[in-house]
MMTF fields as JSON, N, C-alpha, C and O atoms, coordinates in Angstrom:
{
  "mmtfVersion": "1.0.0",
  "mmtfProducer": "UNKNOWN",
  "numBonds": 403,
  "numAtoms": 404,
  "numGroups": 101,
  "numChains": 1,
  "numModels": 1,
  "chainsPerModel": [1],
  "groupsPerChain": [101],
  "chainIdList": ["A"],
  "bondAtomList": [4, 2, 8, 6, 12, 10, 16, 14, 20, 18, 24, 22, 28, 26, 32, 30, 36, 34, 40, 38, 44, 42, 48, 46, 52, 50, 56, 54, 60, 58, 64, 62, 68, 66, 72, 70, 76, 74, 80, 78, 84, 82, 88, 86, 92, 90, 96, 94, 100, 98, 104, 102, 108, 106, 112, 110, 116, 114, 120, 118, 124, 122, 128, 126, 132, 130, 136, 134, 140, 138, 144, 142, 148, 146, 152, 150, 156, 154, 160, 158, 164, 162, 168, 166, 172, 170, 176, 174, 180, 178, 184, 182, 188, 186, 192, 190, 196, 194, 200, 198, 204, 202, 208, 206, 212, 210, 216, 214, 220, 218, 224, 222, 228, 226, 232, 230, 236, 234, 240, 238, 244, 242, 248, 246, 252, 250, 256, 254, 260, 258, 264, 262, 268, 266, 272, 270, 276, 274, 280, 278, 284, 282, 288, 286, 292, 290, 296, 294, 300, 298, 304, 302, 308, 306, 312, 310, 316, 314, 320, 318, 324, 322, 328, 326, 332, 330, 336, 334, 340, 338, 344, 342, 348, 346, 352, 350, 356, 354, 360, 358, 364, 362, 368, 366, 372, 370, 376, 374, 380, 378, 384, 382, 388, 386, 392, 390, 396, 394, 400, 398],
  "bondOrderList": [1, 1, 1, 1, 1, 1, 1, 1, 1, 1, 1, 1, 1, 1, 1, 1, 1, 1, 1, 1, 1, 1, 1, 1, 1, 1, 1, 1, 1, 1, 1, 1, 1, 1, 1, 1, 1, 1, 1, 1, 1, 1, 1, 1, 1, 1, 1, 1, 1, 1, 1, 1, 1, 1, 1, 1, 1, 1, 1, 1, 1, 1, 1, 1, 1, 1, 1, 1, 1, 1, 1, 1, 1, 1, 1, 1, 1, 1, 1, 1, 1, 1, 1, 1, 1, 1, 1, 1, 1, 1, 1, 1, 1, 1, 1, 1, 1, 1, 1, 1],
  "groupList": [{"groupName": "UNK", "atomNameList": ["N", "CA", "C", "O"], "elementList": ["N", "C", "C", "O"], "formalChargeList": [0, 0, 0, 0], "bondAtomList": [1, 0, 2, 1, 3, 2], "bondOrderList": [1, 1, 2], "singleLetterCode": "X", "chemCompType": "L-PEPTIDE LINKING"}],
  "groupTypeList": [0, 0, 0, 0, 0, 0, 0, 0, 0, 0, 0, 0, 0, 0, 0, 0, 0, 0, 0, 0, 0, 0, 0, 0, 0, 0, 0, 0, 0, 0, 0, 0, 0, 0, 0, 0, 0, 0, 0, 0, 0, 0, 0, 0, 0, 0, 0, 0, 0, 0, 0, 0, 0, 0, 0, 0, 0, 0, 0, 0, 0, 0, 0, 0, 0, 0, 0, 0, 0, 0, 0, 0, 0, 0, 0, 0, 0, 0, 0, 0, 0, 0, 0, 0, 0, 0, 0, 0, 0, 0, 0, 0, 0, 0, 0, 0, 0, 0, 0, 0, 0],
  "groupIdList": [1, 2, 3, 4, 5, 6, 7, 8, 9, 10, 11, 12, 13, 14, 15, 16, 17, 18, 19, 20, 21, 22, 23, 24, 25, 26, 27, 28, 29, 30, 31, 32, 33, 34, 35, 36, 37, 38, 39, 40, 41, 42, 43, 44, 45, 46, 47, 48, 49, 50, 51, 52, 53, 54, 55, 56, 57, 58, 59, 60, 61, 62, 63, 64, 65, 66, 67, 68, 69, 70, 71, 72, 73, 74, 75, 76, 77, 78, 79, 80, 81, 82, 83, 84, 85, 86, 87, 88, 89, 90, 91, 92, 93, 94, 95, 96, 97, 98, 99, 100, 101],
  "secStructList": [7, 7, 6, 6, 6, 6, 1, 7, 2, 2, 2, 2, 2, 2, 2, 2, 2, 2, 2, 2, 2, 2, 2, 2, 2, 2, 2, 2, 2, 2, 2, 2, 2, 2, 2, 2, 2, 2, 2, 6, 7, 7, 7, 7, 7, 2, 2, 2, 2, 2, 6, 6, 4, 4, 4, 6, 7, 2, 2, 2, 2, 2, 2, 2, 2, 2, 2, 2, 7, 7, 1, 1, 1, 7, 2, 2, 2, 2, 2, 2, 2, 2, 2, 2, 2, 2, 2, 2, 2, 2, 2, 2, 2, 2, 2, 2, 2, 2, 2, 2, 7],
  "xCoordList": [-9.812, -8.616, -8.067, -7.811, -7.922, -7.382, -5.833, -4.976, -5.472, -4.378, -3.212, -2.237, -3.373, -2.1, -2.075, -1.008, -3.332, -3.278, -2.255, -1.47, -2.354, -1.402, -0.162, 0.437, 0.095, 1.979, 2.456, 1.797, 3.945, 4.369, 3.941, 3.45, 4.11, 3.923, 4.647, 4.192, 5.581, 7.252, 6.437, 5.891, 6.365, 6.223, 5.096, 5.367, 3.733, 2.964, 2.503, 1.708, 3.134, 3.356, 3.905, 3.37, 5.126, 6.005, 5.83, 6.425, 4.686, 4.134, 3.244, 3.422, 2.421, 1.34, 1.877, 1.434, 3.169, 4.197, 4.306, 3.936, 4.523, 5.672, 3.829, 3.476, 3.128, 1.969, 1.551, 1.477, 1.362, 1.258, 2.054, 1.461, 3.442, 4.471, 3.88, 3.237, 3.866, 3.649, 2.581, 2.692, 1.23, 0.258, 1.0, 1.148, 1.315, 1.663, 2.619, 2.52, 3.632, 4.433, 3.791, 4.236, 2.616, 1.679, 1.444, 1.927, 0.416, -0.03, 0.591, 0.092, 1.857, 2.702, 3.362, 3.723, 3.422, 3.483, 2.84, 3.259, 1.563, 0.355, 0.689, 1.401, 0.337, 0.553, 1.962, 2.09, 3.021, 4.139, 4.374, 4.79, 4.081, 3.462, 2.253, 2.363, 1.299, 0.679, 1.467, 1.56, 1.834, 2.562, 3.876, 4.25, 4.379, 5.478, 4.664, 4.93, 3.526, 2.598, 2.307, 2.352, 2.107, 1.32, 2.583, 2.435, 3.908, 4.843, 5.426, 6.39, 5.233, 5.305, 7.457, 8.156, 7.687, 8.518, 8.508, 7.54, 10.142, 9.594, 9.1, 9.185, 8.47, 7.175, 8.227, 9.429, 7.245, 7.731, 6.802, 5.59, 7.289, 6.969, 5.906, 5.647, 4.966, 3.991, 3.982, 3.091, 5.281, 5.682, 6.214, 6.034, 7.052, 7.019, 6.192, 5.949, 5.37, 3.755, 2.907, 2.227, 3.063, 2.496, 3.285, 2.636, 4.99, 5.691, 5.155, 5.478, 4.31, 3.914, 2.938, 2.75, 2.431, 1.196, 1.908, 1.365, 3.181, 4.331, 4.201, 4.611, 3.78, 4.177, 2.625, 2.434, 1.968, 0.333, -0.008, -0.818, 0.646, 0.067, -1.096, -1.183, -1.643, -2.834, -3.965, -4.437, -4.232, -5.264, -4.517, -4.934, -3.738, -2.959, -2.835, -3.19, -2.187, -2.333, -3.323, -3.193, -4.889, -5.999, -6.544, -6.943, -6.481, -6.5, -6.034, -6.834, -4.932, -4.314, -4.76, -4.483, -5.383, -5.586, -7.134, -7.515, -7.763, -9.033, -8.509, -9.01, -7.964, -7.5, -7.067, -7.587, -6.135, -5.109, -5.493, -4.922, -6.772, -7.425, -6.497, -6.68, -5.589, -4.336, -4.345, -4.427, -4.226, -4.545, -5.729, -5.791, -6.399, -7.654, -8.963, -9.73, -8.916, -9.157, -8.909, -9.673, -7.023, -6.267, -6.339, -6.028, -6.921, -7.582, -6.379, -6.389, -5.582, -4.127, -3.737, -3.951, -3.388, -2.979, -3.828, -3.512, -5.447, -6.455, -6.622, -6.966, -6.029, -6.115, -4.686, -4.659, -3.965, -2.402, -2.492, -1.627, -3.224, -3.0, -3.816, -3.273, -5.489, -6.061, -5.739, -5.851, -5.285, -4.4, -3.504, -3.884, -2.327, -1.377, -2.047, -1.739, -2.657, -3.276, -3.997, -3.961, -4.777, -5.138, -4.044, -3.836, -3.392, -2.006, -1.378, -0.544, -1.268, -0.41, -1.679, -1.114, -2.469, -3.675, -3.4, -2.597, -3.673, -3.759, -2.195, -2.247, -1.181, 0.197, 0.074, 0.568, -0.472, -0.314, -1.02, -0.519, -2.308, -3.416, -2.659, -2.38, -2.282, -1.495, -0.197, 0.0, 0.457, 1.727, 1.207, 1.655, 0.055, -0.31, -0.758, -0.568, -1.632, -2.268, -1.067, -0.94, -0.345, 0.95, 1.541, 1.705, 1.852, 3.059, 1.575, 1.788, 0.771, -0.209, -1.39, -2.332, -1.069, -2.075, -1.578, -2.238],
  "yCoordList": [-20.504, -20.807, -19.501, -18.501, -19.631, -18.463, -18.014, -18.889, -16.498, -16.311, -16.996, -17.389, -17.153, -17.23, -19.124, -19.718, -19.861, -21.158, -21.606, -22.523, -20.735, -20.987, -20.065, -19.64, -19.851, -19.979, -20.977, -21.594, -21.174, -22.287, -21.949, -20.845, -22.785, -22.847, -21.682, -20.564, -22.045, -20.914, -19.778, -19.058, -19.63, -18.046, -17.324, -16.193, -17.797, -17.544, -17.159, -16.239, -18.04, -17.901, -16.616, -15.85, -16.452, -15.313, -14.122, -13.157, -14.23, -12.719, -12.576, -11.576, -13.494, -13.227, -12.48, -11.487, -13.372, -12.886, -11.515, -10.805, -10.95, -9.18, -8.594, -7.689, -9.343, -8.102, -7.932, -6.792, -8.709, -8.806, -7.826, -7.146, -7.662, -6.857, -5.751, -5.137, -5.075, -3.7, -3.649, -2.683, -4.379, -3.809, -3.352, -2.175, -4.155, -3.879, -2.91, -2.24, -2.673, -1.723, -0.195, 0.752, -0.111, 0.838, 1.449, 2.428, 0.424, 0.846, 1.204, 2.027, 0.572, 1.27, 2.623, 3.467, 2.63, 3.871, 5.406, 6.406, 4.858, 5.889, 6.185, 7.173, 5.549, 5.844, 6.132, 6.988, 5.674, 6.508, 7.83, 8.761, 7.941, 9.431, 10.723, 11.921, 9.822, 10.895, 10.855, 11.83, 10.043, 10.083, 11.267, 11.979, 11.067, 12.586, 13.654, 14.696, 13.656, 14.947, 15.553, 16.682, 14.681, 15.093, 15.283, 15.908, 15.044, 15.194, 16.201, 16.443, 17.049, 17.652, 17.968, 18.979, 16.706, 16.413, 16.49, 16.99, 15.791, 15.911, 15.004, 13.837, 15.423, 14.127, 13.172, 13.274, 12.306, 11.881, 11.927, 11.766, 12.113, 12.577, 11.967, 10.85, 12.814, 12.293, 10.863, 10.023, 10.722, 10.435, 8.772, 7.569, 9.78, 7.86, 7.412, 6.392, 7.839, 7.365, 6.431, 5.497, 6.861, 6.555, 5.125, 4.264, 5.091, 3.716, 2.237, 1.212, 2.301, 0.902, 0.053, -1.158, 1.242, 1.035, 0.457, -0.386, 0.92, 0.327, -1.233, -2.021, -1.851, -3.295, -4.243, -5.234, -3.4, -3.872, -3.565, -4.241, -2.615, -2.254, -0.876, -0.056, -0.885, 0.23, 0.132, 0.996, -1.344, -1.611, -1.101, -0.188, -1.679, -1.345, 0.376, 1.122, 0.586, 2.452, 2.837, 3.251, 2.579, 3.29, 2.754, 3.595, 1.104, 1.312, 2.308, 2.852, 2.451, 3.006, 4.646, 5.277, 5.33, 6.298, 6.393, 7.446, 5.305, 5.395, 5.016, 5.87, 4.324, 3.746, 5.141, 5.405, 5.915, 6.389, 8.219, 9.1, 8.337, 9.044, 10.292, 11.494, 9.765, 10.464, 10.368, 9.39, 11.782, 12.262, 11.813, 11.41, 11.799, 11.263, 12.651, 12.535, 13.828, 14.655, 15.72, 16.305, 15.434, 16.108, 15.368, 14.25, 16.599, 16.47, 16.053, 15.234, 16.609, 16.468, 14.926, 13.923, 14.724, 13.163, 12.141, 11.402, 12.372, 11.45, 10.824, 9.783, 12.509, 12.164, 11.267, 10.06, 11.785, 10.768, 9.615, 8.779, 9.38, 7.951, 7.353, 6.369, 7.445, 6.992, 6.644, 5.531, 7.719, 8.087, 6.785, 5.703, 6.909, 6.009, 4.309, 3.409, 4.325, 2.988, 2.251, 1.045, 3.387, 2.452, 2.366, 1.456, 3.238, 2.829, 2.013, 1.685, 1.208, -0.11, -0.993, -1.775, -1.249, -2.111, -1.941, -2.822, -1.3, -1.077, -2.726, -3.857, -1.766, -2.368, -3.813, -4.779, -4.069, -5.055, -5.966, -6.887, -5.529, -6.368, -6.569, -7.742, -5.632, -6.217, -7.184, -8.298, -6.801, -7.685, -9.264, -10.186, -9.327, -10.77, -11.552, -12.739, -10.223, -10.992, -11.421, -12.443, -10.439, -10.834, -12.125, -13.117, -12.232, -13.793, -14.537, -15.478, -14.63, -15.643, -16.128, -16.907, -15.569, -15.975, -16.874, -17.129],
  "zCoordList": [-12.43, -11.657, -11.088, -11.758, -9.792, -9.214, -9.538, -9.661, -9.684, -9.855, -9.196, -9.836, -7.641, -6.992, -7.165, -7.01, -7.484, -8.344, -8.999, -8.755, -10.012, -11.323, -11.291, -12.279, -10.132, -9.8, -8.999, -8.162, -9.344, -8.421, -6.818, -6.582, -5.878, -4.819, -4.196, -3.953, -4.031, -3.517, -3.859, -3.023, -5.156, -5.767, -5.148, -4.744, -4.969, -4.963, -3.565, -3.377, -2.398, -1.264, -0.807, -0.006, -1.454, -1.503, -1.644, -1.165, -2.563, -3.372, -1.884, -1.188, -1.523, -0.398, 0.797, 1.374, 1.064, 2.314, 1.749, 2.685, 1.019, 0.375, 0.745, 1.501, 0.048, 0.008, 1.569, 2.027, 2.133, 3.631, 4.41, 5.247, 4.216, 4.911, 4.405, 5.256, 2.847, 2.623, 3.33, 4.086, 3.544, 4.336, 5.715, 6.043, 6.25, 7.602, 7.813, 8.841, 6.956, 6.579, 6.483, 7.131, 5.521, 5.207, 6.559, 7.128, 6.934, 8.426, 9.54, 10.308, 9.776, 10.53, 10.274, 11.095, 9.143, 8.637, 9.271, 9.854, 8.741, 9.443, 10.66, 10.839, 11.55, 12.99, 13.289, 14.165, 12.824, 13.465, 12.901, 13.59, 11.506, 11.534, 12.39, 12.655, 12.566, 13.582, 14.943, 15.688, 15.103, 16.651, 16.786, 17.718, 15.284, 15.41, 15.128, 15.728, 14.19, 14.054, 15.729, 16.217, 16.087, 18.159, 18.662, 19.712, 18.438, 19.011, 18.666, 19.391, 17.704, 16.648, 16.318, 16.244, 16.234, 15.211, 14.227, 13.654, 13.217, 11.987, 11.453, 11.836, 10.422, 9.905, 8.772, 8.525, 8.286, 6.747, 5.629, 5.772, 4.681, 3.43, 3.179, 3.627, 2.228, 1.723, 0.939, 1.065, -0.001, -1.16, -0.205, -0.395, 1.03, 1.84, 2.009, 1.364, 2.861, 2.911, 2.081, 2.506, 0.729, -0.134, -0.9, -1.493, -0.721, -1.238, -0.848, -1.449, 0.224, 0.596, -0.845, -0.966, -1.84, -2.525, -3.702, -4.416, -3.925, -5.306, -4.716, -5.568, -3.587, -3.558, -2.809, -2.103, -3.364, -3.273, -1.555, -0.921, -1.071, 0.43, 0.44, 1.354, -0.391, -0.329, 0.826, 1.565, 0.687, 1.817, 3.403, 4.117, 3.576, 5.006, 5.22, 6.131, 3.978, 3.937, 4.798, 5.95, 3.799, 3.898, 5.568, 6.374, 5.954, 7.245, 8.398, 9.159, 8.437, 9.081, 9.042, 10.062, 8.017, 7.497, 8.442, 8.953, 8.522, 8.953, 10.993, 11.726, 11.487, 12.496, 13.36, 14.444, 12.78, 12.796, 12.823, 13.465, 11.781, 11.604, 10.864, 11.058, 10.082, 10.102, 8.089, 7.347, 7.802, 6.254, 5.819, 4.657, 6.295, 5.756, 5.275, 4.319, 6.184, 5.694, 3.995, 3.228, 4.095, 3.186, 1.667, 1.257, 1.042, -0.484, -1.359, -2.278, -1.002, -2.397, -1.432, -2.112, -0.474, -0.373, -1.149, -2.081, -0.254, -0.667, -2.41, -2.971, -2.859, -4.956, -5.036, -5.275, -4.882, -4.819, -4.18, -4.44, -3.494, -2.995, -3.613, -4.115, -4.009, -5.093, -6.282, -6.797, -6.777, -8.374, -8.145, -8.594, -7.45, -7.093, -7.207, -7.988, -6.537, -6.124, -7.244, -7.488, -7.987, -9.63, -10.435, -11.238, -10.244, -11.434, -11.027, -11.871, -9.745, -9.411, -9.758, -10.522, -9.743, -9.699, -11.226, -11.53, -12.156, -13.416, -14.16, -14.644, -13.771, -14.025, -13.13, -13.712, -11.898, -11.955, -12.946, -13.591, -12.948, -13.618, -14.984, -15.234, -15.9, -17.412, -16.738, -17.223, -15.871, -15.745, -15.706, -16.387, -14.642, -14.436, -15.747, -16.012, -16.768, -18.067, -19.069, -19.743, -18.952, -20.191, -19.414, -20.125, -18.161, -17.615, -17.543, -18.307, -17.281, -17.102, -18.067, -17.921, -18.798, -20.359, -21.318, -22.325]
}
């Protein structure tokens, strides 16, 4: 039985909708950052960059990263956003086993 199965309807829907936005959130991200990088404004933080992944937007991140072509080189992001990204995957995965077992 699939996870988003065995939540109510509402809920489960809901969670899909939030994870959906952080992707898109993520990704917009990216690119309006390189666009002030070429503009050479000021940027935003690594650490913003990286908040989309606290709400399951990693995939959208890393698109945008590849799209965008934007941090994808840089070694200390690439470990932090990795690093980052199993430790939400990690926490989610126990959160779902403890409410759903």
């Amino acid at each position: 039985m699939p996870l988003i199965d065995s939540l109510p309807p509402a809920l489960g829907w809901g969670l899909a909708g939030a994870v959906l936005v952080a992707n898109l959130w993520g990704f917009a991200q990216m690119g309006w950052d390189k666009r002030l990088a070429r503009l050479d404004r000021r940027r935003l933080t690594e650490a913003r960059l990286r908040a989309p992944i606290w709400a399951g937007g990693a995939p959208g991140i890393w698109f945008g990263m590849r799209t965008f072509r934007h941090k994808s080189a840089k070694p200390s992001f690439q470990r932090a956003f990795w690093l980052q990204t199993v430790l939400f995957l990690a926490l989610a995965g126990a959160a779902a086993w403890v409410l759903l077992r």
